[in-house]
Each structure stands twice: as C-alpha cells, then as structure tokens.
N, C-alpha and C positions, 0 to 999 in steps of 0.2 A: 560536591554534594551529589548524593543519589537518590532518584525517586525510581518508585515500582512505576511500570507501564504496563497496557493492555493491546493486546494488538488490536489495530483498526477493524472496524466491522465490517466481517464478508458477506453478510447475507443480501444485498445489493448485486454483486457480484455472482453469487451461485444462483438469482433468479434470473439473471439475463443470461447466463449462461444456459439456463434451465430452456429459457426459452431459442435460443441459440441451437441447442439439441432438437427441440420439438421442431425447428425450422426443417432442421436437415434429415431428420427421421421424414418428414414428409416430402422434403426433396427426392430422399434418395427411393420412399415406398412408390411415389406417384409420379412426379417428375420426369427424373431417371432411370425408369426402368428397364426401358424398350432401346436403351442408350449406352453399350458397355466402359466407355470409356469416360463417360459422365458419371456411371457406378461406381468406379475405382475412386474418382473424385470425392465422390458422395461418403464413400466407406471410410477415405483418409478425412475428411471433415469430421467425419461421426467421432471417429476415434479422435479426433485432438480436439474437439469439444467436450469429451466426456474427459480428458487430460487436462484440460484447466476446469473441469468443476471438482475432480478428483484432486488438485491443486489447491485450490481454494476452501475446499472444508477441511484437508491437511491443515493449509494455513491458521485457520479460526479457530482448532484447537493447537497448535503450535504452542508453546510455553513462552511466553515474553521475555523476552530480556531488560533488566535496567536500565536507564540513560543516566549515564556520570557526566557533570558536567566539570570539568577542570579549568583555570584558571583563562587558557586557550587551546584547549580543545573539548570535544563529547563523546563518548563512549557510548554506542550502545550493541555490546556484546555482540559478535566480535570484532565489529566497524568502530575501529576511530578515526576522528576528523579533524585538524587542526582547523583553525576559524578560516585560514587562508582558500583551504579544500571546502566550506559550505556557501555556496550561492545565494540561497537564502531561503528562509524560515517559512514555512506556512503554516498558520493556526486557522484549519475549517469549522466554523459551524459556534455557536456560543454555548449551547447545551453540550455535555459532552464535547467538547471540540476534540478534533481531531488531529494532529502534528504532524508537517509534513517536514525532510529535511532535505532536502536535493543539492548536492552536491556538485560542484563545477567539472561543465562536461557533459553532464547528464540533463537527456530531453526530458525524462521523467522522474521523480520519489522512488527509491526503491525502496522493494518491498519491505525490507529488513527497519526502513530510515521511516515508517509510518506507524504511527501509534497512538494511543491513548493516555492520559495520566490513569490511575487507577482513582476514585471517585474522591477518596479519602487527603488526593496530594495534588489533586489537578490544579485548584487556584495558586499555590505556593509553587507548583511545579511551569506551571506558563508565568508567573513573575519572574521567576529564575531563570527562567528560558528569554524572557524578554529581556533582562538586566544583563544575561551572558551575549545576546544578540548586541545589545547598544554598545557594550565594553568592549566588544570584539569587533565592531563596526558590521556586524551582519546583516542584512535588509530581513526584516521583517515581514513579513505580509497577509496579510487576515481574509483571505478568501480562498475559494474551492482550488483544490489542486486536482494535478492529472497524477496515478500512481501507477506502477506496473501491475495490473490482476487486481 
C-alpha cells in the first residue's frame, strides 16, 4: 500500500538557525574582533551556520517521496527497511502529526525517515502504519522525537 507524504516542517528549524547566525554575526562584529584566532573561529561558525539554514530550506522544498508499506518492510524512496532494520515508530503531535522512523543503530530520525501524510491520507495512513507496526512487532510510540536538522 502507498500513501503521498509531505516532508516534516522546517520552519522551526531555519528560526533557530536564524537566530544561531545572529548569535555569531555578533560574536564575530563585537566579541572577536580584537582576537585573530577567535576571528577564524567566528568565520568557520558563520559559514556553517548559514550551511544548515542553506540546508534546511533545500529541505522544505525538497519533493517528498512515498512510503510503501509491504508486507515486511517500508519504502520510502530510496530507503528500504525490513521490520527487523526499524527500531521503532514515532508519531509527534495529533494535528498534523509528524512520523518519525529510526532505524537500529541510529541515535537519531534521519532526515530522509521524517515526514508527513499529505492531509487527504494521514488518518488511513497512521492506521496502516500502526497495523504494519503491530504485525511486524515494531514499537510504536507517540511522542516528540529528536531528528537530524
């Protein structure tokens, strides 16, 4: 069975980054000025703060890929995971909830494994998701996850 997904929402994500940047832009104008080796610091922070917010609005328009769920395993484009490979399940949030998939091994959701149902499939698509969890003996679990970005 296939349902459309929407990728999870980054706008969370590019305000703390947002502000993240504003931290270090004042680090580096006032701070560190009078400091060269704390300048270099300041410059390699700026740049790879502006690399994950540059990261994250990539992300938010990114084209989503589907979730197939097969008998024992899930697709979604171009990650598949036998039931044995998922750790377990996280559904965030009851509006809109949010789907997390973490995988054994991993401290975090990767980014690819986080998503949305699209508005039109989301209760039919978290029933399915729950019935493929219980069949497959997956843990479940309904609260906030940690994700990558």
């Amino acid at each position: 069975m296939t349902f459309q997904t929407r990728n999870s929402p980054r706008v969370p994500g590019v305000i703390v980054y947002t502000i993240y940047l504003g931290w270090a832009l004042y680090q580096y104008l006032v701070l560190f000025r009078d400091n060269f080796l704390s300048g270099i610091f300041g410059i390699v922070y700026l740049i790879l703060v502006c690399i994950l917010i540059a990261f994250a609005i990539y992300r938010a328009f990114d084209k989503p890929a589907p979730l197939t769920l097969a008998d024992d395993s899930l697709q979604i484009s171009p990650i598949t995971l036998t039931a044995n490979q998922v750790k377990v399940i996280y559904i965030s949030g009851y509006f809109k909830p949010v789907i997390g998939i973490k995988p054994v091994g991993k401290q975090l959701v990767p980014i690819p494994l986080s998503f949305r149902f699209i508005r039109e499939q989301e209760d039919e698509g978290i029933k399915e998701l729950e019935r493929w969890a219980e069949r497959n003996k997956v843990k479940l679990s309904r609260t906030k996850f940690m994700r990558w970005l």
